[in-house]
N, C-alpha and C positions, 0 to 999 in steps of 0.2 A: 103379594097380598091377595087377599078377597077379590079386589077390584082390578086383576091382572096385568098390574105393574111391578116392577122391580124395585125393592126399597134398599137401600145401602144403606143400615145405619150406624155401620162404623169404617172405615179405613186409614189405613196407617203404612208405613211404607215398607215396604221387604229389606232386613236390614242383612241378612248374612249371605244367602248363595248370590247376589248381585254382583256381589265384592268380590270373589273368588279368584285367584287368577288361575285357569283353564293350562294347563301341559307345564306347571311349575312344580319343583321336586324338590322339599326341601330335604337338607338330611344333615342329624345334629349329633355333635360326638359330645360328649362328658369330659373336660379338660381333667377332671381330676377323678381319678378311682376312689369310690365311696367307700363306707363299710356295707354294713349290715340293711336290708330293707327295711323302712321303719312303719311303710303302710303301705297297702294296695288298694287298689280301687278302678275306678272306670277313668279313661284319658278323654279329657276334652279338646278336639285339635289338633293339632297334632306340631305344635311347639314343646320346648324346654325352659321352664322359671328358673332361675335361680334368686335366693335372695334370706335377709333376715325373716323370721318365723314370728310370728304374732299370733297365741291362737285368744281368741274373743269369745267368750263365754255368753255375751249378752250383745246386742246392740249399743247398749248401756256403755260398754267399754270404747266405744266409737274413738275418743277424743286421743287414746291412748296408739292409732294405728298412722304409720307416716307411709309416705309413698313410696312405692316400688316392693313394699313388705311382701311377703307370702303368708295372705287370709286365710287360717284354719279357724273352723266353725263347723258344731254343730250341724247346720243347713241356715241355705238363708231366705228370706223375701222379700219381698219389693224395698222395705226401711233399708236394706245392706246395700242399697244399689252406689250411692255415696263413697262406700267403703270400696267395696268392687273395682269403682272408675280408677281408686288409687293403687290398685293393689299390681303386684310384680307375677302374681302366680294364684290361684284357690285351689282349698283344699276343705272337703267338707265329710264329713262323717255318714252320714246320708245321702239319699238320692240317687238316681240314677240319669242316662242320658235327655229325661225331658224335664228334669227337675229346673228350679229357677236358678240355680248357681250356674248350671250346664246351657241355658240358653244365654243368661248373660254372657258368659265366659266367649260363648260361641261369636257374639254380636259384637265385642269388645277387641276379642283377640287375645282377650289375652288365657294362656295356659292353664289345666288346671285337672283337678282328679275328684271325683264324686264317689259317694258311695265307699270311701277309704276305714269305714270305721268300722 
């Protein structure tokens, strides 16, 4: 400030490279040969979803999403974050690696592909 002190006037806690585990290798095979690719995009993580597909047009549709599903949307922010905690996989149409889908996904753990639309 003016007055040459230090003001902190937010903090909050470091929630992902904390967590990391340092010299761990994961590596994940596909039990079953797919077909055809149905989207590409950018990988979040570097896990494997599998699960039921819910795509959710709106927030709006919330009520309709059960846990362990794989979230496809649009993109999402902060109101998805609900959805997110339950989800098995995201998948979002937009976005890229700093997008909101991409930093939850990251803090969460759990799986996911941006930018696929």
């Amino acid at each position: 400030g003016d007055d040459g002190k230090l003001y902190i006037v937010q903090a909050r806690p470091e929630t992902v490279a904390s967590q990391k585990k340092v010299g761990v290798i994961e590596d994940y095979k596909m039990l079953e040969k797919g077909s055809d690719v149905l989207a590409e995009g950018r990988a979040v993580g570097k896990r494997i979803g599998s699960g039921k597909v819910n795509i959710l047009k709106s927030i709006d549709e919330m009520s309709s999403f059960e846990k362990g599903q794989i979230l496809v949307a649009d993109m999402t922010d902060p109101d998805w974050e609900p959805i997110m905690k339950k989800a098995g996989a995201i998948v979002t149409n937009r976005g890229g690696r700093t997008c909101h889908a991409a930093i939850i996904a990251r803090e969460l753990g759990i799986p996911a592909v941006v930018g696929a639309g």
